[in-house]
BAFI-3210 file (N, C-alpha, C; in Angstrom, 3 decimals, decimal comma, padded with zeros to 6 digits):
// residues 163
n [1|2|3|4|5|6|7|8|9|10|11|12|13|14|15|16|17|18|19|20|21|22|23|24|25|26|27|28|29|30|31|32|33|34|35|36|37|38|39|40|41|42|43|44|45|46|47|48|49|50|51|52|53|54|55|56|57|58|59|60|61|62|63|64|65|66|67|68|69|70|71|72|73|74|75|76|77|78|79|80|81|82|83|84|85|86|87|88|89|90|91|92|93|94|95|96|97|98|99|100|101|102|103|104|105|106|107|108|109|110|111|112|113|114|115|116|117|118|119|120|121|122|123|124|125|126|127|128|129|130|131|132|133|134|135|136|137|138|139|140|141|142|143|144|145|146|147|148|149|150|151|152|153|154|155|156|157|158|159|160|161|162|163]
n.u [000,800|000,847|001,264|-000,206|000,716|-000,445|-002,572|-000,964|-001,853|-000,145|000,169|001,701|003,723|003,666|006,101|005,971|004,908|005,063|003,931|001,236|001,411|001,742|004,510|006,660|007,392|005,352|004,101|003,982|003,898|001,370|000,401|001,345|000,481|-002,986|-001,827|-001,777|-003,781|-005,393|-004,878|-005,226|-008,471|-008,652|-008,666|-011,011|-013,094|-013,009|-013,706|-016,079|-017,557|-017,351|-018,526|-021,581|-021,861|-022,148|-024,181|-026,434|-026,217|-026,841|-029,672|-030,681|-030,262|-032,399|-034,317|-035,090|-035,063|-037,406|-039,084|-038,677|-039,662|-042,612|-043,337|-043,032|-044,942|-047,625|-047,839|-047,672|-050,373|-052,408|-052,360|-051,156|-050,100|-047,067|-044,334|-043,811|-041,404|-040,172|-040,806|-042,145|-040,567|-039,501|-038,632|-036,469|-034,638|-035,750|-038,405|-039,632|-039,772|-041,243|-043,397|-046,418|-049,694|-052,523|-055,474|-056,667|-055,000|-051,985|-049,189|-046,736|-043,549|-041,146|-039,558|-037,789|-034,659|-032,312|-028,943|-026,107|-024,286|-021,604|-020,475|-021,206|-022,591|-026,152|-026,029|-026,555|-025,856|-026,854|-028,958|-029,963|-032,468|-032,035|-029,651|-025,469|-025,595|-023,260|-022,163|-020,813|-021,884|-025,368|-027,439|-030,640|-033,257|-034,656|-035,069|-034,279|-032,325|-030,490|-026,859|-024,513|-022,285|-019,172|-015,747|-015,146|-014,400|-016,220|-016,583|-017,071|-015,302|-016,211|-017,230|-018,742|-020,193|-020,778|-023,293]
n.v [-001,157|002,140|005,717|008,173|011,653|014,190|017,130|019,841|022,768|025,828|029,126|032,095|033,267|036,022|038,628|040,005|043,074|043,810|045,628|045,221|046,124|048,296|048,425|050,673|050,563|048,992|051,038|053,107|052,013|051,040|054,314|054,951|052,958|053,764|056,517|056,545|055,171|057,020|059,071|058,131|058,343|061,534|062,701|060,978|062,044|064,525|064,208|063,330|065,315|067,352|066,403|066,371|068,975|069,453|068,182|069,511|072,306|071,368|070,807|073,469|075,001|073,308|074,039|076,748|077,307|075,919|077,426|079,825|078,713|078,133|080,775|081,894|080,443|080,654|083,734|083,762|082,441|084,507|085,301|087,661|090,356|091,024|093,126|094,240|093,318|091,409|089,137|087,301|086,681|086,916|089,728|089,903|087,841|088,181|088,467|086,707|085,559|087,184|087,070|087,808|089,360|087,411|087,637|089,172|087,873|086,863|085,259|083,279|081,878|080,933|079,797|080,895|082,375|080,469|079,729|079,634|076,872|076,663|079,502|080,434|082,415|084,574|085,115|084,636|084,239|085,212|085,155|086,798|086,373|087,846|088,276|087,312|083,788|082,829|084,856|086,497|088,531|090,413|091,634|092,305|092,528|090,510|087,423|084,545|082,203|080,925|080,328|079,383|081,711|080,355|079,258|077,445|074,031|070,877|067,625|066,284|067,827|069,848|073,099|074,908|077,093|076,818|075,207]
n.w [000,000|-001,065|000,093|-000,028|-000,364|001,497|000,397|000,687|002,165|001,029|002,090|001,848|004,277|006,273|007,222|010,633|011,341|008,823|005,483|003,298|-000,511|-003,312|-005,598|-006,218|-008,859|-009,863|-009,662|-011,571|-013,523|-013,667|-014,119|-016,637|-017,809|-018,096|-018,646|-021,121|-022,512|-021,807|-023,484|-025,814|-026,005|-025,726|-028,330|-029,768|-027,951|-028,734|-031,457|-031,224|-029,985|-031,748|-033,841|-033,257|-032,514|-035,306|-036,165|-034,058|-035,806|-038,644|-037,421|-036,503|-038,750|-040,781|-039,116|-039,457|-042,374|-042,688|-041,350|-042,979|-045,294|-044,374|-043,894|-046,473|-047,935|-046,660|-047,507|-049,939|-050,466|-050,098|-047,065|-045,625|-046,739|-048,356|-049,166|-052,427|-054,380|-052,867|-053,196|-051,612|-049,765|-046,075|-044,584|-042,462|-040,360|-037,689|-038,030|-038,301|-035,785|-034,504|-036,368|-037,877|-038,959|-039,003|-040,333|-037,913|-035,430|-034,697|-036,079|-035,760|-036,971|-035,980|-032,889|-031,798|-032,589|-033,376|-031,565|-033,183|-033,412|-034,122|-033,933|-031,605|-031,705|-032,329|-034,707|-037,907|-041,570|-044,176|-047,093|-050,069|-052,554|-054,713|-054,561|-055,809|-056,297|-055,252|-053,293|-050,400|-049,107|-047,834|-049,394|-048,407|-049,193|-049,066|-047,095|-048,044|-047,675|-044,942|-043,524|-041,714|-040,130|-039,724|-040,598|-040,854|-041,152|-041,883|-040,544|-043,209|-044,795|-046,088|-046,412|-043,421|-043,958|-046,053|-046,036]
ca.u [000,000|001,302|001,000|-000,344|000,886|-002,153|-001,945|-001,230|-002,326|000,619|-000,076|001,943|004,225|004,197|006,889|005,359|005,246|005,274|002,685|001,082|000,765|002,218|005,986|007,047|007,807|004,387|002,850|004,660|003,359|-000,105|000,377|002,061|-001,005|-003,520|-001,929|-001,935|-005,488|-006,288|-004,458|-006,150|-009,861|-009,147|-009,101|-012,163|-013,843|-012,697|-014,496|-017,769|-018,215|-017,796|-019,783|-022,576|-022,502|-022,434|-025,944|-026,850|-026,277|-027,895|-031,084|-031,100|-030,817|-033,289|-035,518|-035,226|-035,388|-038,593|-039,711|-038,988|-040,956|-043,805|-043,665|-043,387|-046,414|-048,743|-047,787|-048,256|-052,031|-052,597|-052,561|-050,806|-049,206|-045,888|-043,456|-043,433|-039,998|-039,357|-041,276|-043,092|-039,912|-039,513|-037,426|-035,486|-035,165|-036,457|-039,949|-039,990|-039,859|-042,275|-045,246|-047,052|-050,664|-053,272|-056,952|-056,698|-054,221|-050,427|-048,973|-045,386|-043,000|-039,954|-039,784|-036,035|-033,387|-031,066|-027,664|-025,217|-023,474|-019,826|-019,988|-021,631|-023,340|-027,359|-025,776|-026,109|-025,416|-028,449|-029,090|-031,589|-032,786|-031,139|-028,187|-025,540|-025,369|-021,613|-021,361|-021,306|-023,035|-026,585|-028,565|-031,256|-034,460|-035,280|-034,235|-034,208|-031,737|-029,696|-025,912|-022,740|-020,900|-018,315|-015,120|-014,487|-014,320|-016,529|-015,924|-016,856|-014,675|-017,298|-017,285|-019,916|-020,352|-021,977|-024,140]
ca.v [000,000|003,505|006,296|009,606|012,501|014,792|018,323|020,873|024,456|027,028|030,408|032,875|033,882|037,550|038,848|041,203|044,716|044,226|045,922|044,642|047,214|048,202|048,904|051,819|049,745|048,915|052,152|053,781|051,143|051,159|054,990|054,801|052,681|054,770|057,593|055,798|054,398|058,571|059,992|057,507|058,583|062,574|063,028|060,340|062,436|065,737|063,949|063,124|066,578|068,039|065,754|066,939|070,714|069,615|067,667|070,446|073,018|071,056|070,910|074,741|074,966|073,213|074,831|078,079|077,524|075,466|078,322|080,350|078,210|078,225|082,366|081,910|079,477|081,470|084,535|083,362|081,765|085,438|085,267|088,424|091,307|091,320|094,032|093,670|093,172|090,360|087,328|086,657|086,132|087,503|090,806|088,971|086,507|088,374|088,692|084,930|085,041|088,238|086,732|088,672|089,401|087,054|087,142|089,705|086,895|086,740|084,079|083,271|080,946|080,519|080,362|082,043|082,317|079,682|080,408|079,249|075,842|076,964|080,693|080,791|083,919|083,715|086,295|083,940|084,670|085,645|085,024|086,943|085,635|088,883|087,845|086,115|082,413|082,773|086,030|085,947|089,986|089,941|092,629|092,733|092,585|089,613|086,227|083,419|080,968|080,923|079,462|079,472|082,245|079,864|079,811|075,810|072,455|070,132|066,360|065,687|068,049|070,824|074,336|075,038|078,431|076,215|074,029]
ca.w [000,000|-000,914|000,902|-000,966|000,732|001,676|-000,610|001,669|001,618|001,176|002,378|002,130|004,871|006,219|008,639|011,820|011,008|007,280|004,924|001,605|-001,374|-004,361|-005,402|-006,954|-010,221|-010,027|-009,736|-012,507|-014,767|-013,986|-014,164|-017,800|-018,997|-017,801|-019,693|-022,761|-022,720|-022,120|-024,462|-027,134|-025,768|-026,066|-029,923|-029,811|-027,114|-029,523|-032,854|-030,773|-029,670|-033,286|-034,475|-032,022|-032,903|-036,759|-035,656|-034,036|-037,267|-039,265|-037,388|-036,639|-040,422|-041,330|-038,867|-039,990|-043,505|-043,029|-041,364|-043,800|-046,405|-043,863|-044,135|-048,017|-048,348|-045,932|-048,368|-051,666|-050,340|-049,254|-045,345|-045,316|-047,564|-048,112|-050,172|-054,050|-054,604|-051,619|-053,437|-050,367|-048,745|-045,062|-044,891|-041,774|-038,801|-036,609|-038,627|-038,541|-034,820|-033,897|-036,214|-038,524|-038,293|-040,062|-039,610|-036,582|-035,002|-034,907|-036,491|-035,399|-037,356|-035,557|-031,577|-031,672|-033,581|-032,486|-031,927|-034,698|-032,905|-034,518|-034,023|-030,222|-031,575|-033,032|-036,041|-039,227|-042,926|-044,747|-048,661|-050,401|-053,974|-055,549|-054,293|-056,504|-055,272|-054,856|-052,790|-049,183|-048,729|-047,777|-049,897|-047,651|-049,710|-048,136|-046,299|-048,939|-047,342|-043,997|-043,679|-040,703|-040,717|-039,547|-041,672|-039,883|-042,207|-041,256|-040,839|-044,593|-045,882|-047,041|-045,272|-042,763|-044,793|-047,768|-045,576]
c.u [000,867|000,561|000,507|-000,069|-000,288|-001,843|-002,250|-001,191|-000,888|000,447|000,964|002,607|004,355|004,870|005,822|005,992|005,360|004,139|002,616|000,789|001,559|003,457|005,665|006,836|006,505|003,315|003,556|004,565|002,253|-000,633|000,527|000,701|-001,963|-003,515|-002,026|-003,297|-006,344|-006,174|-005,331|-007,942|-009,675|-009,403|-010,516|-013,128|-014,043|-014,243|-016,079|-018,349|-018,324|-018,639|-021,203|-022,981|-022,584|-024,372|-026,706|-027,235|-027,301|-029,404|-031,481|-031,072|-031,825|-034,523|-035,524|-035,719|-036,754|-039,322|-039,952|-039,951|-042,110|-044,744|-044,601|-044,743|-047,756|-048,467|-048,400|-049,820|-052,547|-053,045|-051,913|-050,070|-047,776|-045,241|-042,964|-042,272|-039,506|-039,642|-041,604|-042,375|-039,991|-038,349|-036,238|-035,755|-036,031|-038,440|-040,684|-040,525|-040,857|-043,526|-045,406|-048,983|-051,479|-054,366|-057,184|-055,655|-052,720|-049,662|-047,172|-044,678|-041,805|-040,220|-039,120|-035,588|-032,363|-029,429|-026,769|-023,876|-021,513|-019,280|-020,182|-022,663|-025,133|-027,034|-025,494|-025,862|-026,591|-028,087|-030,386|-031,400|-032,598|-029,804|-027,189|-025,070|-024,021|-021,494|-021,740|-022,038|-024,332|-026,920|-029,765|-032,346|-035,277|-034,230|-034,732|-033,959|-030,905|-028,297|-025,364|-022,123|-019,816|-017,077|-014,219|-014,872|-015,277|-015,783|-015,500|-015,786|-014,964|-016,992|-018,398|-020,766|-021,471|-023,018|-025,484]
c.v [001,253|004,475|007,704|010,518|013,452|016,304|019,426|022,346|025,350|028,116|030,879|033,382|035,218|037,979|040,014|042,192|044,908|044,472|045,215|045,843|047,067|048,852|050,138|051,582|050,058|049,783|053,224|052,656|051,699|052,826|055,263|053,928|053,256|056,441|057,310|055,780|056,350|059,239|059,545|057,921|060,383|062,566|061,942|061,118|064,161|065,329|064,032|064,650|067,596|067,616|065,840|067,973|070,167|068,849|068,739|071,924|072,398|071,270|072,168|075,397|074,645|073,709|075,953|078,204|076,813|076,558|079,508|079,901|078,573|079,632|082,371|081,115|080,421|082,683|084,557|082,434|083,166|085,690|086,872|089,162|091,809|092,566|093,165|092,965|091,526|089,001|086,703|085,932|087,073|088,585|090,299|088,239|087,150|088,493|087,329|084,657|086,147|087,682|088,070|088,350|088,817|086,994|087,735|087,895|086,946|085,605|084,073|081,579|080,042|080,666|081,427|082,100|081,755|080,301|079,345|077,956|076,049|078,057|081,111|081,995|083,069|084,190|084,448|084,707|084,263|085,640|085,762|086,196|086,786|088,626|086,998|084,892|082,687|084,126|085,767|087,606|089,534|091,458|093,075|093,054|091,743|088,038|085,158|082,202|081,453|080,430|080,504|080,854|081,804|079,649|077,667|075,247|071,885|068,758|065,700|066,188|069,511|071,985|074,427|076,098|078,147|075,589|074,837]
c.w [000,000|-000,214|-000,070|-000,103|000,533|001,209|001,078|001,283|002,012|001,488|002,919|003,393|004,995|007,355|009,107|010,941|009,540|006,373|003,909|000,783|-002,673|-004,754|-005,710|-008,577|-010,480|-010,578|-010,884|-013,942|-015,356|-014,622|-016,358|-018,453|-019,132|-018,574|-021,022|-023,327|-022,855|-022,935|-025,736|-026,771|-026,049|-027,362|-030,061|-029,334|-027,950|-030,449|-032,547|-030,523|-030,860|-033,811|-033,894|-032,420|-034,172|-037,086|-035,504|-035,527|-037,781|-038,885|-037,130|-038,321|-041,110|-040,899|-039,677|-041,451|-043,877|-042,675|-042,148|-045,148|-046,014|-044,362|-045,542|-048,126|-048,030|-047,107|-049,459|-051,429|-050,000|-047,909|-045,152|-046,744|-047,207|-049,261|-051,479|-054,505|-053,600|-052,244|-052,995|-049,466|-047,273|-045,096|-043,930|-041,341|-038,635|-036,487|-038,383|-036,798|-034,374|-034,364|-037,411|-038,176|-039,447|-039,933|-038,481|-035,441|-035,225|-034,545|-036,559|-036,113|-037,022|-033,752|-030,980|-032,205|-032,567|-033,066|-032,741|-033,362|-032,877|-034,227|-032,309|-030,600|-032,816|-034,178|-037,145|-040,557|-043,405|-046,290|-048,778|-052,151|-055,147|-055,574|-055,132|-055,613|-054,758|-053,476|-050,650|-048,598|-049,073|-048,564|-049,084|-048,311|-048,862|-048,096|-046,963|-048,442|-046,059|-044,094|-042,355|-041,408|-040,250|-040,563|-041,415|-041,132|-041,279|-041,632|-042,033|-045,362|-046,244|-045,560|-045,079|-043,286|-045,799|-047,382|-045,927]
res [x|x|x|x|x|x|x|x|x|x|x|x|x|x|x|x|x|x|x|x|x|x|x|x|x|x|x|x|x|x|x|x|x|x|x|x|x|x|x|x|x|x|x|x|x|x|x|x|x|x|x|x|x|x|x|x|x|x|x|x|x|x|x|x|x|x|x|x|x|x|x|x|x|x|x|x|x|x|x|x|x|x|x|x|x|x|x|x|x|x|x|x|x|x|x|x|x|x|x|x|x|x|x|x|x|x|x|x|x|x|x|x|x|x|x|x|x|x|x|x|x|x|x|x|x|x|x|x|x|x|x|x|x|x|x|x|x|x|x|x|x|x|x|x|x|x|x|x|x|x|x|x|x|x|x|x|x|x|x|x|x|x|x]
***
């Protein structure tokens, strides 16, 4: 008959008075990965937040210029009299957001004029339909189309200017 010897549990020896933690070595590792792993998340954490205000843009763009259709539509059905020359566009924003008066009633198309995501300011770049497509001066007949006066690239490529 053999004998199996019986597995015995090792643990660890710790002398009195001695702590457990982490070297120096150690902590100048973990430190060193840590910066690594962060450095690779800012420019990620950069792209997401551009890509955010260019969301943004867009959808204050398209408000506005729906609201400006809205103007134009109500116009040309005669809800209101506008100036010969404008084409039943709105002379500015701010017309979009005061309302005009239809039916004893005042009929408001915009709530605000949002502020411009790229510029911080609500000041956009105004097109009228006198205007030539290319130029970036507003004439001031009336408010056709909106755009950035931002002078930034976006992600695709395209200036925020043209959006």
């Amino acid at each position: 008959m053999k004998l199996v010897p019986s597995r015995i549990k090792r643990t660890a020896i710790t002398r009195p008075g001695s702590q457990s933690g982490l070297t120096l070595v150690e902590l100048i590792i973990v430190v060193a990965i840590v910066s690594i792993l962060a450095s690779a998340a800012i420019p990620l954490a950069r792209f997401q937040v551009k890509r955010e205000k260019e969301r943004e843009l867009r959808r204050d763009l398209w408000e506005m210029r729906d609201a400006i259709d809205r103007y134009k539509d109500a116009a040309d059905k005669g809800a209101f009299i506008t100036k010969a020359d404008s084409y039943n566009y709105p002379p500015d924003l701010e017309s979009l957001v005061n309302g005009v008066d239809v039916q004893s009633k005042k009929v408001k198309f915009l709530r605000r004029i949002p502020v411009d995501p790229m510029t911080g300011t609500a000041e956009w770049g105004l097109r009228s339909n006198q205007d030539d497509p290319d130029s970036d001066s507003f004439g001031g007949q009336n408010v056709f189309d909106v755009h950035s006066k931002s002078n930034g690239t976006a992600l695709d490529g395209t200036k925020y200017s043209t959006w």
